[in-house]
GUKEFI-120597 format. One record per residue (C-alpha): residue number from 0; residue in one letter; x, y, z. Coordinates in pm, 1 decimal, m for minus. Example, Ala and Ser with C-alpha at 12.3 -4.5 7.8 and 13.67 -1.06 7.14 Angstrom:
NODE resi resn       px       py       pz
NODE    0    a   1230.0   m450.0    780.0
NODE    1    s   1367.0   m106.0    714.0
//
This chain:
NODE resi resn       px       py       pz
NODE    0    x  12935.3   4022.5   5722.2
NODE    1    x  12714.3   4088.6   5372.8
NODE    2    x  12538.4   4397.8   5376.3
NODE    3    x  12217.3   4203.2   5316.1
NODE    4    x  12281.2   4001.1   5660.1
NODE    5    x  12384.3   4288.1   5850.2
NODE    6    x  12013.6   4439.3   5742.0
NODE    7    x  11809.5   4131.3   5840.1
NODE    8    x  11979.4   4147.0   6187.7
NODE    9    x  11850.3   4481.8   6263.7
NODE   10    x  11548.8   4447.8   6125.2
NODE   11    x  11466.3   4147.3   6358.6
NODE   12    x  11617.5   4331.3   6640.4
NODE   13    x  11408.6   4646.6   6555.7
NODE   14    x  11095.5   4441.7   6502.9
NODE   15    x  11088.5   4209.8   6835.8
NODE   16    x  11170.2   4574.9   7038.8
NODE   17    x  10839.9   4717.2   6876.5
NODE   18    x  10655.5   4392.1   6934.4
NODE   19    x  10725.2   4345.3   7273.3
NODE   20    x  10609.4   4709.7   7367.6
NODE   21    x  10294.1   4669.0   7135.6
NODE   22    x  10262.2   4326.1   7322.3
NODE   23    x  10297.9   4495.9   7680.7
NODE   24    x  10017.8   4777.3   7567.3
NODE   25    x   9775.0   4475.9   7486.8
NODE   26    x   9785.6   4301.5   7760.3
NODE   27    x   9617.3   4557.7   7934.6
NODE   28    x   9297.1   4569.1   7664.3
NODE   29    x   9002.4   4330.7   7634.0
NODE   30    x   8979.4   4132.4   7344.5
NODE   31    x   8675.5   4374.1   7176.6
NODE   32    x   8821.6   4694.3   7329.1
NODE   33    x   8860.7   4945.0   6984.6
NODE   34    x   9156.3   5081.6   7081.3
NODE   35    x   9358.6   4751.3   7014.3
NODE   36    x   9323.3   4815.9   6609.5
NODE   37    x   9479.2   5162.2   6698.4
NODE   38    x   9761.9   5073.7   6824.1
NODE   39    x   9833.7   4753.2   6581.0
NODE   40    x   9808.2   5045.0   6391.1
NODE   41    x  10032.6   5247.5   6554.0
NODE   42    x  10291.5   4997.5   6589.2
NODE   43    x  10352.3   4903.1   6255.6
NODE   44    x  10711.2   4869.4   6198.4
NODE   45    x  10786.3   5176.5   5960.3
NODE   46    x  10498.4   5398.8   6127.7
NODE   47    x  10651.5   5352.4   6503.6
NODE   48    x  11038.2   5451.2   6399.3
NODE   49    x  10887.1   5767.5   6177.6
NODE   50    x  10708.6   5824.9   6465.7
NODE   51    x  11009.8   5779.8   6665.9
NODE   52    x  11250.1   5956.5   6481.5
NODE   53    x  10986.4   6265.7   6500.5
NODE   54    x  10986.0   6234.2   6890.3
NODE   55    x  11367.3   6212.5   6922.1
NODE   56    x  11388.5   6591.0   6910.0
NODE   57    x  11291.3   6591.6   7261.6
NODE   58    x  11531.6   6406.3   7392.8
NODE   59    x  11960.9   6489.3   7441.4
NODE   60    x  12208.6   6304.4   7500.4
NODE   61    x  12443.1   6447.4   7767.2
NODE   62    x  12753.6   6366.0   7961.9
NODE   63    x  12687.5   6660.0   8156.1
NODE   64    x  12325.2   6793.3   8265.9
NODE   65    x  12141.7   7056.6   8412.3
NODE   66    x  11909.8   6864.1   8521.9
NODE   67    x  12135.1   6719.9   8793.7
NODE   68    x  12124.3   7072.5   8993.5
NODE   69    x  11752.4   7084.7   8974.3
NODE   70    x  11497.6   6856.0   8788.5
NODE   71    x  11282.7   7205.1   8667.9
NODE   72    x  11618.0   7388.5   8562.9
NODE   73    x  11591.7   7485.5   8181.2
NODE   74    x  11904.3   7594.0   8069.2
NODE   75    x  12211.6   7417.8   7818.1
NODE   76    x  12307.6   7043.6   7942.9
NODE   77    x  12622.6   6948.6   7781.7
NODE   78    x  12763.9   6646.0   7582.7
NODE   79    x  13145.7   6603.9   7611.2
NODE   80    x  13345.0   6330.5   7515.1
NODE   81    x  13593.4   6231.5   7803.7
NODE   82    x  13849.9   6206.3   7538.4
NODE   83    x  13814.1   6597.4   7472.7
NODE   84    x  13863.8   6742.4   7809.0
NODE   85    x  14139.2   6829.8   7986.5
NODE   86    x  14384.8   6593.1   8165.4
NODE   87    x  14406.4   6685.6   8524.9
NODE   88    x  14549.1   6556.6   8809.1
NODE   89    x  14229.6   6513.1   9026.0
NODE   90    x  13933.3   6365.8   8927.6
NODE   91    x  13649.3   6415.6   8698.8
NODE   92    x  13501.6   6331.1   8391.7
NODE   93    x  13819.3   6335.7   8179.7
NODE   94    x  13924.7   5993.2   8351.8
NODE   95    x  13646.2   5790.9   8197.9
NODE   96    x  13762.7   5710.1   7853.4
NODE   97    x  13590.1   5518.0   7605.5
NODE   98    x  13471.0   5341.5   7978.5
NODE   99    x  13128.2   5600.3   7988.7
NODE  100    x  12741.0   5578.3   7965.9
NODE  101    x  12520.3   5855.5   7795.6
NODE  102    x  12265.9   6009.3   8019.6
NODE  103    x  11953.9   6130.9   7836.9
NODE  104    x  11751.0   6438.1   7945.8
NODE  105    x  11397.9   6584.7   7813.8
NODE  106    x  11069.1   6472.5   7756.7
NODE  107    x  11059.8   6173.6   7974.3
NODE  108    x  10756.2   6073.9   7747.4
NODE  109    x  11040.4   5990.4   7431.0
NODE  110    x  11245.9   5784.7   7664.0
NODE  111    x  11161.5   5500.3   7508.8
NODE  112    x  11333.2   5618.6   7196.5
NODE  113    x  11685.5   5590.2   7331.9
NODE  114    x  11570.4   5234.6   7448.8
NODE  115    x  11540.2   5216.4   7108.3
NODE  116    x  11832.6   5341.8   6969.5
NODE  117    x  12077.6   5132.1   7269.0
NODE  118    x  11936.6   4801.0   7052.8
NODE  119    x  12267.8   4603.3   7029.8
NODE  120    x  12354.5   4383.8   6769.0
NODE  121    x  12680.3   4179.5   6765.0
NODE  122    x  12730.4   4413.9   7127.2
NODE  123    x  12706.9   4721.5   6866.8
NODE  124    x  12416.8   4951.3   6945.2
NODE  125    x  12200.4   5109.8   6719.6
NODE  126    x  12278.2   5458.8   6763.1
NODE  127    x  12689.0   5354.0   6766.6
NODE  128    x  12608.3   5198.2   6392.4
NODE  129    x  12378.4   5491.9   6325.2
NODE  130    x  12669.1   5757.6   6404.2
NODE  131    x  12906.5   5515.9   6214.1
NODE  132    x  12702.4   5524.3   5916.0
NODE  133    x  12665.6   5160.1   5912.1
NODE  134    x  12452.2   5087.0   5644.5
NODE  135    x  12347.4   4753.2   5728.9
NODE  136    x  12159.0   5002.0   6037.7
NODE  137    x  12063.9   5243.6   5779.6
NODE  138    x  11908.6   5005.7   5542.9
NODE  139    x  11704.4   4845.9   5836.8
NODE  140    x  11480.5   5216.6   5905.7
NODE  141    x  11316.5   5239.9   5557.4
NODE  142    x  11299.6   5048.4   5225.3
NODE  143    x  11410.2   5361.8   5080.6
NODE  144    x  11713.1   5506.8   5070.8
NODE  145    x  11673.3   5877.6   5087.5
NODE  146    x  11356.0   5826.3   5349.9
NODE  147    x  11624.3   5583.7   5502.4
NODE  148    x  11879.7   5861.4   5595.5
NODE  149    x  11684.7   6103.2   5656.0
NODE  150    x  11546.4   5886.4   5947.9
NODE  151    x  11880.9   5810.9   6053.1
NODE  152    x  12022.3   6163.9   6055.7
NODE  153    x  11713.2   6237.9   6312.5
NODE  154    x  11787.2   5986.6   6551.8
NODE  155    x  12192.5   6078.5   6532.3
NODE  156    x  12057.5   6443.0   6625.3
NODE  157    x  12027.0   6328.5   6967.2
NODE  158    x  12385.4   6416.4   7004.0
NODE  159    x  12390.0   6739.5   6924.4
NODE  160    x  12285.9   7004.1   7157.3
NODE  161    x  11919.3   7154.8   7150.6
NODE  162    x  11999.1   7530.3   7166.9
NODE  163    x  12170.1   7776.1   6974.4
NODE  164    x  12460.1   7891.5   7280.1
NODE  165    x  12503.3   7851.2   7625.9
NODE  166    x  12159.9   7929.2   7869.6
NODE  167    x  12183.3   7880.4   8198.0
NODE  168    x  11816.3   7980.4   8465.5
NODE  169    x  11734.1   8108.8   8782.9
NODE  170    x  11745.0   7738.3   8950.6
NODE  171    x  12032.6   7639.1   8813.4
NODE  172    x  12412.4   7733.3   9042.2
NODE  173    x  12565.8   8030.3   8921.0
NODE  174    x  12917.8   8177.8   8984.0
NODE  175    x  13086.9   8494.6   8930.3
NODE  176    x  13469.6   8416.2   8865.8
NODE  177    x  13686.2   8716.1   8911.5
NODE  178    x  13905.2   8661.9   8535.0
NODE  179    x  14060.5   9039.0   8526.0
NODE  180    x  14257.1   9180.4   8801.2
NODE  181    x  14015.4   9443.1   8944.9
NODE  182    x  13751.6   9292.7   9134.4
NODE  183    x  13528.3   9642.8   9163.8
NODE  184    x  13491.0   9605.6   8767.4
NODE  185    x  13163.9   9381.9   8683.3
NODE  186    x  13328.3   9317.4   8353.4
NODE  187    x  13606.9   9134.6   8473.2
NODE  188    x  13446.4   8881.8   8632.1
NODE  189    x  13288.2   8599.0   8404.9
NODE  190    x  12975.9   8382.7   8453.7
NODE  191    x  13059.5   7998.6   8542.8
NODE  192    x  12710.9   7777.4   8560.3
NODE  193    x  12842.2   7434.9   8700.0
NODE  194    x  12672.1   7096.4   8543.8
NODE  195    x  12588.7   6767.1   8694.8
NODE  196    x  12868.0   6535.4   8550.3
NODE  197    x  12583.2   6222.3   8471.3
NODE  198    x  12825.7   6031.5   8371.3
NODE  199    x  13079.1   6064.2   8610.8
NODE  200    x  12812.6   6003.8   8881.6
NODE  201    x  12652.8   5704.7   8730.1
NODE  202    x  13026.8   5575.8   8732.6
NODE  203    x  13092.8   5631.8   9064.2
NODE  204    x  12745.6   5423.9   9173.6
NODE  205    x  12805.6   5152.4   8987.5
NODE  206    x  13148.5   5107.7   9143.1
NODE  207    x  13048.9   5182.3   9514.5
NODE  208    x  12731.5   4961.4   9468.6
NODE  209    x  12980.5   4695.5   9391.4
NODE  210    x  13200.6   4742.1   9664.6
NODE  211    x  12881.8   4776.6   9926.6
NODE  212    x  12697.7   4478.8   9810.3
NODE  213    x  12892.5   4273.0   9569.0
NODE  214    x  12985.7   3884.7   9640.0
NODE  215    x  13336.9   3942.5   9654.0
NODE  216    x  13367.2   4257.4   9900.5
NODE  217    x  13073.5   4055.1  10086.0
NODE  218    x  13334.5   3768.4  10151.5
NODE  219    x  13607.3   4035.9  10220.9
NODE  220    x  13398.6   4203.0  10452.3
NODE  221    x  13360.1   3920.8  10672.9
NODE  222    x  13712.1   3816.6  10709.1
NODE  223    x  13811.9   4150.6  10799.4
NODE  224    x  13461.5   4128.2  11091.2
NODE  225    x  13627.2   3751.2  11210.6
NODE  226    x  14033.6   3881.3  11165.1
NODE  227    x  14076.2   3638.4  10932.0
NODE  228    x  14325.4   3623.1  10606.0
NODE  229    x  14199.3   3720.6  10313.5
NODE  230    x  14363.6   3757.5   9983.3
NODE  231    x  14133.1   4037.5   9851.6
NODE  232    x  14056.9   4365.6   9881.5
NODE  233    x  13828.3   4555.0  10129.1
NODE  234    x  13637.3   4836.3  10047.1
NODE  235    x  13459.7   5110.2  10296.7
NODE  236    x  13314.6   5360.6  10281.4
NODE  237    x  13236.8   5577.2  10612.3
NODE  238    x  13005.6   5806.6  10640.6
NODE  239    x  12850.6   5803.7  10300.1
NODE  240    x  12537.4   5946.3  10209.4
NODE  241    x  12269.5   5935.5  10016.6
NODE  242    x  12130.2   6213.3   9812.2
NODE  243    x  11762.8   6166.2   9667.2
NODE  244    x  11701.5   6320.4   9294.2
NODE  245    x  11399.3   6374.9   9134.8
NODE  246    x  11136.5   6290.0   9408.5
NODE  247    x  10834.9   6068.1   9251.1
NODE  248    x  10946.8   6149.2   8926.6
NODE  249    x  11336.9   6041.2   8828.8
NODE  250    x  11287.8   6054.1   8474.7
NODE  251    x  11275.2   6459.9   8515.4
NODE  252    x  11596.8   6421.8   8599.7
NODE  253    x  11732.7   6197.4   8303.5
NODE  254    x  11738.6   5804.9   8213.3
NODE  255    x  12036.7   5735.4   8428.5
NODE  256    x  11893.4   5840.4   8716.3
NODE  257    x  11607.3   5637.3   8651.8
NODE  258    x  11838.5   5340.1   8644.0
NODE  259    x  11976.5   5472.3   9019.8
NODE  260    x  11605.9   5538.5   9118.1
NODE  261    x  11703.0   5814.8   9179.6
NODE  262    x  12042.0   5765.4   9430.8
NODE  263    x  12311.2   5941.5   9432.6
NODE  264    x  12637.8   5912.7   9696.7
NODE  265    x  12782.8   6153.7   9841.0
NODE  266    x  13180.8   6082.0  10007.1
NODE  267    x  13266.6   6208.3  10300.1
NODE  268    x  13429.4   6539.4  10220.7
NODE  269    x  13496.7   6606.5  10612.3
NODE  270    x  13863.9   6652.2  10743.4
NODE  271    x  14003.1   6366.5  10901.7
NODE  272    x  13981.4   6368.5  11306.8
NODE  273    x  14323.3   6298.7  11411.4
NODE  274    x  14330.2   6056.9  11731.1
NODE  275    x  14705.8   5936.3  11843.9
NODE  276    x  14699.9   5647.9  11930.7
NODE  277    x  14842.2   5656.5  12282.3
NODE  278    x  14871.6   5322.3  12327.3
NODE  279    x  15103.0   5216.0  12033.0
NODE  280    x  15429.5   5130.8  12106.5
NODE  281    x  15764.7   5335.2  12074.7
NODE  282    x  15905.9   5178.7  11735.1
NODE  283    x  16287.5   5233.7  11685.7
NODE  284    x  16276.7   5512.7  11966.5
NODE  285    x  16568.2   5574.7  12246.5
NODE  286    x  16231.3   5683.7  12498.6
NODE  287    x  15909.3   5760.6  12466.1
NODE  288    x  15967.4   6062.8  12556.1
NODE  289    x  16096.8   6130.1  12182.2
NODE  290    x  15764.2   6135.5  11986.1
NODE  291    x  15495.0   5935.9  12155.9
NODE  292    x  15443.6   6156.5  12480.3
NODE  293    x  15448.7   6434.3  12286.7
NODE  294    x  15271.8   6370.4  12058.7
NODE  295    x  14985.7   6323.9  12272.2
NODE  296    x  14714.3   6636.8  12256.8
NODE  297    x  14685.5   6720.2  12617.3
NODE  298    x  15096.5   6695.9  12642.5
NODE  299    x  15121.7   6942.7  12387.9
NODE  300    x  14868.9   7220.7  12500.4
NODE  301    x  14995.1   7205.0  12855.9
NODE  302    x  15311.5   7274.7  12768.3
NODE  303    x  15187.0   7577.7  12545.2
NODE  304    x  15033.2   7664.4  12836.2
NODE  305    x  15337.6   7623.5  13057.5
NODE  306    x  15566.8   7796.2  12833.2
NODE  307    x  15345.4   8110.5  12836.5
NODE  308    x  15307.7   8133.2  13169.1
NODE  309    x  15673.8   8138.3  13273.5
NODE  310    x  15754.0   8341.6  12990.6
NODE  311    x  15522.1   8606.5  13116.8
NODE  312    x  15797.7   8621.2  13417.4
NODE  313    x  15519.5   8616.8  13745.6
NODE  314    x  15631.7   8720.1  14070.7
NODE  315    x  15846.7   8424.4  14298.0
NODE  316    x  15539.9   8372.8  14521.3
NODE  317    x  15361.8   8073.6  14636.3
NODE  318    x  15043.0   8154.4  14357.5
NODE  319    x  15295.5   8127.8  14100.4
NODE  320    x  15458.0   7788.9  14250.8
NODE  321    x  15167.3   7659.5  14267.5
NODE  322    x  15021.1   7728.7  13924.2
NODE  323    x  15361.8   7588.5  13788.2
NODE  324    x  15346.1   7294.7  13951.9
NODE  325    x  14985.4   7272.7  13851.5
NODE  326    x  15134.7   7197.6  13514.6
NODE  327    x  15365.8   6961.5  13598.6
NODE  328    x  15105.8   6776.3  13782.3
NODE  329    x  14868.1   6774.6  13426.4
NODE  330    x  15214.6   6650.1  13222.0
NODE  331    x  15258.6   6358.8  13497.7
NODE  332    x  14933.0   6274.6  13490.1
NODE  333    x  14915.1   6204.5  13125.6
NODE  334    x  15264.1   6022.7  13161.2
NODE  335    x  15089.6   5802.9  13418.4
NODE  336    x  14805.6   5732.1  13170.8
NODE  337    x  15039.1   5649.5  12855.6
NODE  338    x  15213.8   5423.5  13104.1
NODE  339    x  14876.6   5270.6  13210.3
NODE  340    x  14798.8   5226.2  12811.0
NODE  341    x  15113.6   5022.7  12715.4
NODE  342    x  15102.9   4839.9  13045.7
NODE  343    x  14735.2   4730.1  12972.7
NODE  344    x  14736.6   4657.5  12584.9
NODE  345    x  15094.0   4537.2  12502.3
NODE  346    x  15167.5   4170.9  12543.9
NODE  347    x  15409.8   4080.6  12874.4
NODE  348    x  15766.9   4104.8  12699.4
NODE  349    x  15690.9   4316.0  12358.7
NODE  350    x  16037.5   4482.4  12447.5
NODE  351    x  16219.4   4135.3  12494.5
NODE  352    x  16466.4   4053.1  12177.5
NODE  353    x  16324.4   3673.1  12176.4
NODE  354    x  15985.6   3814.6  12159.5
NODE  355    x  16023.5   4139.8  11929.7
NODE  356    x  16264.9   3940.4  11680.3
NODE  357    x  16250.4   4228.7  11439.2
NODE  358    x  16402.8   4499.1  11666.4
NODE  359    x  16189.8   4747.0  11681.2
NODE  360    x  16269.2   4796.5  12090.7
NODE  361    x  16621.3   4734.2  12097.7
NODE  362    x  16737.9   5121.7  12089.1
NODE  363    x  16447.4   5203.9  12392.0
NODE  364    x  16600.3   5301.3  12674.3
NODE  365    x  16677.7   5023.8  12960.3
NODE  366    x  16546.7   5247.5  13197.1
NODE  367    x  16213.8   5299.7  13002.8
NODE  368    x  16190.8   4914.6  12875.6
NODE  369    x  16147.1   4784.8  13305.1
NODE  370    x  15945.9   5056.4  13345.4
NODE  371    x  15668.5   5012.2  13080.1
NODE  372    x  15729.2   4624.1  13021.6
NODE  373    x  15775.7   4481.7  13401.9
NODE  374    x  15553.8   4140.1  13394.5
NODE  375    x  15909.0   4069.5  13117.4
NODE  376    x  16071.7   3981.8  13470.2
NODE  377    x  15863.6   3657.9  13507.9
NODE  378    x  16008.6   3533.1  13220.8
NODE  379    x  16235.4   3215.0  13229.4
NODE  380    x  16464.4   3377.7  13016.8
NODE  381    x  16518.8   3745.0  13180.2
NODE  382    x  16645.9   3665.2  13524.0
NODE  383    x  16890.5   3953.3  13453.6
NODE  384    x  16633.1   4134.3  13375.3
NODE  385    x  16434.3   4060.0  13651.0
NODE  386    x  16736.9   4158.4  13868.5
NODE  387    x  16791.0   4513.9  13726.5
NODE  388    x  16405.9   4555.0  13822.5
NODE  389    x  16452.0   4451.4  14189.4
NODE  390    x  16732.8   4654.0  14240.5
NODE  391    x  16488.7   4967.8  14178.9
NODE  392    x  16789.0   5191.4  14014.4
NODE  393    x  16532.2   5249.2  13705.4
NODE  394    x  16270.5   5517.3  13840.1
NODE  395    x  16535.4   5739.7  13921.1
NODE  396    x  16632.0   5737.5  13552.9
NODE  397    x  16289.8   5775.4  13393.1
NODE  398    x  16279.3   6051.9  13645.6
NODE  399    x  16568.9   6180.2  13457.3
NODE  400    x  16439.1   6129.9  13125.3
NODE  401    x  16136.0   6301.0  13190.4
NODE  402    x  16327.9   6635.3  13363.9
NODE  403    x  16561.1   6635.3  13049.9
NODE  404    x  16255.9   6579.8  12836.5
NODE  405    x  16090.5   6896.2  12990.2
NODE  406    x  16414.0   7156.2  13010.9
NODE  407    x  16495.7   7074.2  12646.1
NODE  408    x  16122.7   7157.2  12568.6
NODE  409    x  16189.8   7474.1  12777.2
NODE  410    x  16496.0   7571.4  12709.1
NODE  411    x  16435.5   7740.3  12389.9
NODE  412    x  16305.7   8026.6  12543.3
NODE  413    x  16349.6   8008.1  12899.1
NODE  414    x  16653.8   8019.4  13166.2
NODE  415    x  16619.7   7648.5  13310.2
NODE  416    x  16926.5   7428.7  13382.7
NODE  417    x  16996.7   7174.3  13650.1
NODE  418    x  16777.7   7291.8  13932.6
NODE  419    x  16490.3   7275.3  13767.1
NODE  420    x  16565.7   6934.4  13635.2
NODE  421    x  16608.9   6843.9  13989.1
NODE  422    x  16294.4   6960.7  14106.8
NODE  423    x  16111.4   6778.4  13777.5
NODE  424    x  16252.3   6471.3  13864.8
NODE  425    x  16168.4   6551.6  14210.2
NODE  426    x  15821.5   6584.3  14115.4
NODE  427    x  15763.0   6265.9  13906.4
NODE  428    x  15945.1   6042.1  14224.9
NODE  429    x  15713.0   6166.3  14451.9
NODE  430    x  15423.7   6169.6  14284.2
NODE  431    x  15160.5   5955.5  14550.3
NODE  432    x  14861.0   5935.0  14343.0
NODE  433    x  15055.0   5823.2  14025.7
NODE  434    x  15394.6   5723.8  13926.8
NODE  435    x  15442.9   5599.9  14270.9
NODE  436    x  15062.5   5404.0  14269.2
NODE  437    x  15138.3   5276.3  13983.6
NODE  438    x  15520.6   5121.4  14075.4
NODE  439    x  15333.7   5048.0  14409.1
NODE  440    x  15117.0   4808.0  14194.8
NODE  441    x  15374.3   4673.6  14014.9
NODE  442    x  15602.5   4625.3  14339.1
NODE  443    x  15324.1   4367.7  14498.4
NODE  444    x  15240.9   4173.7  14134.3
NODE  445    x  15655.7   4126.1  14167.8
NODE  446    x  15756.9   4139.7  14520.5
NODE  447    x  16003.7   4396.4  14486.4
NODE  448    x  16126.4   4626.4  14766.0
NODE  449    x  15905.7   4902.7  14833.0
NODE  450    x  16140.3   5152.6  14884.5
NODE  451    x  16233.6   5396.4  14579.2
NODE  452    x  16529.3   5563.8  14543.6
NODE  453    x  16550.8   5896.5  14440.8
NODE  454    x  16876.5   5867.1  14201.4
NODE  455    x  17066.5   5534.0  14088.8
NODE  456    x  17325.4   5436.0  14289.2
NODE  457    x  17569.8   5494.6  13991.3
NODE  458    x  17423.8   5876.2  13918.2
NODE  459    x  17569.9   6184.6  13936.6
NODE  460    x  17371.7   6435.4  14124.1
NODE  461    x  17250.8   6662.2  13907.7
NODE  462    x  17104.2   6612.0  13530.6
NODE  463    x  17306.8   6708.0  13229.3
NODE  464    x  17185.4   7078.2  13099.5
NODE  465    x  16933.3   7032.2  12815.4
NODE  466    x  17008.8   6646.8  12755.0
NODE  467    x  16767.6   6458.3  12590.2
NODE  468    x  16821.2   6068.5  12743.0
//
């Protein structure tokens, strides 16, 4: 484009800007009020950008800002290109790019300057031509040459920082950093004063206010509400908060903050609470016993608890019987309940080959499959299923699977071999207010016999030492 064209477009671009805020200042005046000739005066074109290039001084342009910590803070704010900093492997401002907005801190008075200087023409700003020494830009401040760059190498100062080192103040976060190696020597520790990354932060919002209130996470949202398919992605974001900056005045804080008024997110920096899900089936598992009953919380510290007490070898009395058994009765308890879990929320034959086509249940035990899936025996297709259920053989085993489960978990530290697996199996069989409720339940939905026996008719009488089923 000819230098002369490139001119006229700024200098129509710089013109309307000054007329519409010379415009917005007269509205409020009557006709015959004297102050109107001041401020035609005021806002001629050449006297406003002198004027403007004077006030620039005030202002900073920052990637990185005090301000941020507290809006009073006076201390250095810092302007960093993304490209400059460090490449790390988590994230902060180096991940931005040439993909960043300046934030602009200081006398919120001259923040109409930077409006000034973001004028775009062919989606160029001002300042960008400015700092490019365009001088189609150049040319458009002043007639004159010389007067021309000196206004221009004014309003390029806003990039440059407006002290002569590094300042930090009393409001602002400070850290001692231990740098040497002896930490009872003040001088080896150095001084770290940690910035608001502006941009960074404005980055951040504009991306989250997207993916809160945005058209298409508004139609994702609602297919994932009504289960529905849905092509796109869903964004969430639990537990975020909101963090208010600058009170009643936002400028204070800088111009991007203004454009937030004044909000700021904070993610959820909390831990994750870890809930098993006790009710989710036992994918490619021989039993349950493998990882989803242990798994579960209470399982685990009542075996702890188990564990230490026989390890603390107490005196073959009824107290200690009974406090053992105690035990057992917590671990069959929460068998019970995972039972009760998977009985209630897994569809009636979710272990049956023509139902789970992919195979995720054809290594679970037999045992374990008419046990936790016995509605499967009303199926047309599984009368031979629903004759290995009738028969009864199948407590006896889980019975088994559970004693084995327990001695192996035992064994590592403590003498227990077949008579204890007896008695565990024992226990679970005659267990009134739970296994056997529950198979009692289960008997009248199916008509099965009521009696239970205690071993298979095909078992040997004692368990295998330390065999997992």
């Amino acid at each position: 484009m000819p230098l002369t064209e490139q001119r006229l477009l700024w200098h129509e671009a710089i013109a309307a800007f000054i007329q519409e805020r010379l415009d917005a200042k007269l509205e409020k005046l009557k006709d015959d009020d004297p102050k109107r000739i001041e401020l035609l005066e005021k806002y001629q074109y050449g006297t406003w950008i002198e004027n403007a290039a004077h006030r620039v001084s005030q202002l900073q342009a920052v990637t990185h800002s005090i301000k941020g910590i507290h809006s009073d803070a006076k201390g250095t704010s810092l302007y960093v290109h993304p490209d400059k900093l460090s490449s790390l492997d988590v994230l902060g401002s180096h991940v931005l790019g040439q993909s960043f907005v300046n934030d602009v801190v200081g006398n919120a008075a001259a923040l109409d300057v930077y409006k000034f200087l973001k004028l775009e023409v062919n989606g160029c700003s001002l300042l960008a031509a400015l700092l490019a020494q365009d001088e189609g830009a150049t040319q458009a401040l002043h007639h004159d040459p010389v007067q021309a760059k000196t206004l221009r190498d004014a309003f390029v100062g806003l990039m440059q920082p407006r002290a002569a080192g590094p300042s930090s103040h009393p409001l602002a976060k400070q850290l001692y950093w231990l740098t040497g190696s002896n930490p009872c020597v003040d001088s080896h520790y150095g001084l770290l004063a940690p910035l608001f990354p502006t941009s960074l932060v404005h980055m951040v919002y504009a991306e989250i206010q997207e993916h809160r209130f945005g058209e298409a996470n508004k139609i994702a949202r609602q297919a994932y509400h009504h289960q529905q398919a849905h092509d796109g992605v869903f964004h969430d974001y639990p537990r975020l908060a909101v963090q208010k900056i600058g009170g009643t005045n936002q400028q204070n804080v800088g111009k991007l903050n203004v454009d937030r008024n004044g909000t700021n997110y904070l993610l959820a920096s909390l831990p994750p609470t870890w809930q098993a899900s006790a009710s989710r089936p036992p994918v490619h598992s021989h039993s349950i016993f493998e990882r989803l009953f242990p798994a579960r919380p209470e399982v685990r510290k009542t075996l702890r608890q188990l564990r230490q007490f026989l390890e603390s070898d107490p005196p073959p009395n009824l107290d200690t019987r009974q406090r053992r058994e105690a035990y057992i009765d917590t671990l069959l308890d929460e068998l019970v309940s995972l039972a009760g879990e998977l009985l209630q929320t897994m569809p009636v034959g979710w272990t049956s080959p023509s139902i789970d086509t992919e195979g995720r249940f054809d290594n679970l035990a037999r045992a374990e499959q008419l046990w936790l899936d016995p509605l499967r025996a009303e199926l047309p297709p599984e009368a031979e299923f629903a004759q290995e259920w009738l028969q009864m053989d199948w407590p006896a085993q889980v019975g088994k699977h559970f004693a084995n489960w327990l001695n192996h978990e035992l064994q590592h530290r403590l003498p227990v071999g077949d008579a204890e697996a007896r008695q565990w199996q024992k226990l679970l069989l005659t267990d009134e207010d739970g296994f056997k409720q529950q198979l009692r339940e289960q008997r009248e939905r199916l008509d099965a016999p009521h009696y239970i026996p205690i071993r298979p008719h095909h078992a040997t009488p004692t368990a295998e030492r330390g065999a997992l089923p």
